[in-house]
N, C-alpha and C positions, 0 to 999 in steps of 0.2 A: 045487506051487508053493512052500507052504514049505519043504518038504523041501530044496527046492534050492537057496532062498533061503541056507537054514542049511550045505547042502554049499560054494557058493563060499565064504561068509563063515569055515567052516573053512578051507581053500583059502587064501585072504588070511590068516588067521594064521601060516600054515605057510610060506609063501613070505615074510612080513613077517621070520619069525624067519629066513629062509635068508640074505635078503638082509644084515640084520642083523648073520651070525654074520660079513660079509666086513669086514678090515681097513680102516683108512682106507687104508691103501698099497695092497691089493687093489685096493678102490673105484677108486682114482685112474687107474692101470693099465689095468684092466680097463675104466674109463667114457671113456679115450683111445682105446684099439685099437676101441671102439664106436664113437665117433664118427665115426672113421676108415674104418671099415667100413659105416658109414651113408652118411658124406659122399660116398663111392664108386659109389651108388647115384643119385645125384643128379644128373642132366641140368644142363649149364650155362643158366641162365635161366628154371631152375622156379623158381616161386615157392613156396615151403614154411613150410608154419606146423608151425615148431617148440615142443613143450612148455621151460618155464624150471624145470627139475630144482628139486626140494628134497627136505631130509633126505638118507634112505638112496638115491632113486635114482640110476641112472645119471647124470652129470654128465653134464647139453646141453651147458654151457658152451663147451666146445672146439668141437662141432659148428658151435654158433650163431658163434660167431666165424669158421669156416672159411665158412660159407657169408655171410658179410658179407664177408668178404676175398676169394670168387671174384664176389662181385656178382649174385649170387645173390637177387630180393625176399626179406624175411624176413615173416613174420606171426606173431604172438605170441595164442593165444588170454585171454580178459579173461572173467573167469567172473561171468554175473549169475546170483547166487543164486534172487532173486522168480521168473522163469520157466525156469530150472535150463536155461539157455544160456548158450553162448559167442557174445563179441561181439570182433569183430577187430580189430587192429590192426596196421598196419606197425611194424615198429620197425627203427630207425637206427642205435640206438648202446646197449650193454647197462647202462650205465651209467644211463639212465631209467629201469631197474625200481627198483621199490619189493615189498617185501609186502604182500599184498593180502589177499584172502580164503580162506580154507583156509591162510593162508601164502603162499602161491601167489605169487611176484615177477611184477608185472605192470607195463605202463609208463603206470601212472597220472600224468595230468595232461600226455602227451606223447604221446594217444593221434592216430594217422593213420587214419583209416576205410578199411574195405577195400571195394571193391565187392562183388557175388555173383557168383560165378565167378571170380573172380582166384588163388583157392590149386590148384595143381596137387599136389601132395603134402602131407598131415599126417603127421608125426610125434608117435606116439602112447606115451605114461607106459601104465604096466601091473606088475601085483604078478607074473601066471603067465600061460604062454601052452603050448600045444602044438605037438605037429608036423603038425597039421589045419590051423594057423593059425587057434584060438581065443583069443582074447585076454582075460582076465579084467582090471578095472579096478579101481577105488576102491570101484567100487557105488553111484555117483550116477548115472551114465547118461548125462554132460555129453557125452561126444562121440562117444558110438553117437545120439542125436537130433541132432549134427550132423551124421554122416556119413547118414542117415537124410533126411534135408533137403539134402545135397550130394552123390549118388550119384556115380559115375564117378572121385571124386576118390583117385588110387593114396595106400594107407594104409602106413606103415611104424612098424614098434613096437619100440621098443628097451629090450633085456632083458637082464640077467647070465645068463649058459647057467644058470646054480644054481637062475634060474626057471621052469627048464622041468619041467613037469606030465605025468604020463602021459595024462589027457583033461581038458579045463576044462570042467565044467559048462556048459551054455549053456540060453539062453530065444530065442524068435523073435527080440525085438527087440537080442539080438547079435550083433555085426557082425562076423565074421571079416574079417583083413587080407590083405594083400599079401603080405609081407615082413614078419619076424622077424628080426631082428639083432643075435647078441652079440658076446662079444669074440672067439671063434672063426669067427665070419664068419657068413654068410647061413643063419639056421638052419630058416628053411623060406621057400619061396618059391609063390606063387600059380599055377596050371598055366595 
């Protein structure tokens, strides 16, 4: 268990540094032709709880505004530390995020409650991922214990091709996905 603990957490530095080594001009390019490539995926009238990029990853931005401009619900996960869960929210307009916790832009003080079962798709942050469709995360757990808690719900994780892994490490409680999507297009998909 440690062993493996210390394997991914190698993993995450090695993938922090790949991401890292991409330009801002790459980044921008590359986190367009994603969204795009995301947004393509996406049934007219899912409601999708998309993550709110920071730092080096993938820019949501463009996505999250495509999918507010098709009319598309949106849900923004809201991270509570004490019981290392996500709490939902609708959001309207991106302009109510703030940073939050981790960094994390959340739309604090303009929060819409979601019910249990309203999100049809998550879009999921991740440092490496395979062509197994394993997905390696942060290393807090926040939304393998909610995908854990909201079984059935189609996962999709969006990735720079540069983070892809020969195998990611895994434990029981990770959660392989759906879909993998870079800027090169659907780079693994769920049989």
């Amino acid at each position: 268990m440690h062993m493996l603990r210390e394997e991914k957490n190698k993993l995450r530095d090695i993938m922090r540094e790949r991401r890292n080594s991409l330009t801002p001009e790459e980044k921008r390019i590359k986190s367009e032709q994603i969204c795009k490539n995301t947004f393509a995926i996406i049934k007219p009238g899912e409601t999708v709880m998309g993550f709110v990029s920071k730092e080096a990853e993938v820019n949501t931005r463009p996505f999250l505004e495509m999918l507010l401009a098709a009319g598309n619900p949106l849900v923004v996960p809201i991270i509570v530390k004490e019981d290392h869960s996500l709490r939902l929210s609708y959001l309207k307009d991106l302009n109510h995020l703030v940073p939050s916790t981790f960094n994390v832009p959340e739309p604090i003080g303009h929060e819409i409650p979601v019910p249990d079962g309203a999100v049809d798709v998550v879009i999921l942050p991740m440092l490496a991922f395979d062509k197994y469709g394993s997905r390696l995360g942060y290393g807090s757990g926040y939304y393998d214990r909610f995908l854990d808690k909201n079984p059935g719900i189609k996962t999709v994780a969006m990735a720079f091709a540069c983070q892809e892994a020969e195998k990611v490490p895994t434990e029981e409680f990770d959660v392989p996905v759906d879909y993998v999507i870079t800027e090169n297009g659907i780079a693994f998909r769920k049989k």
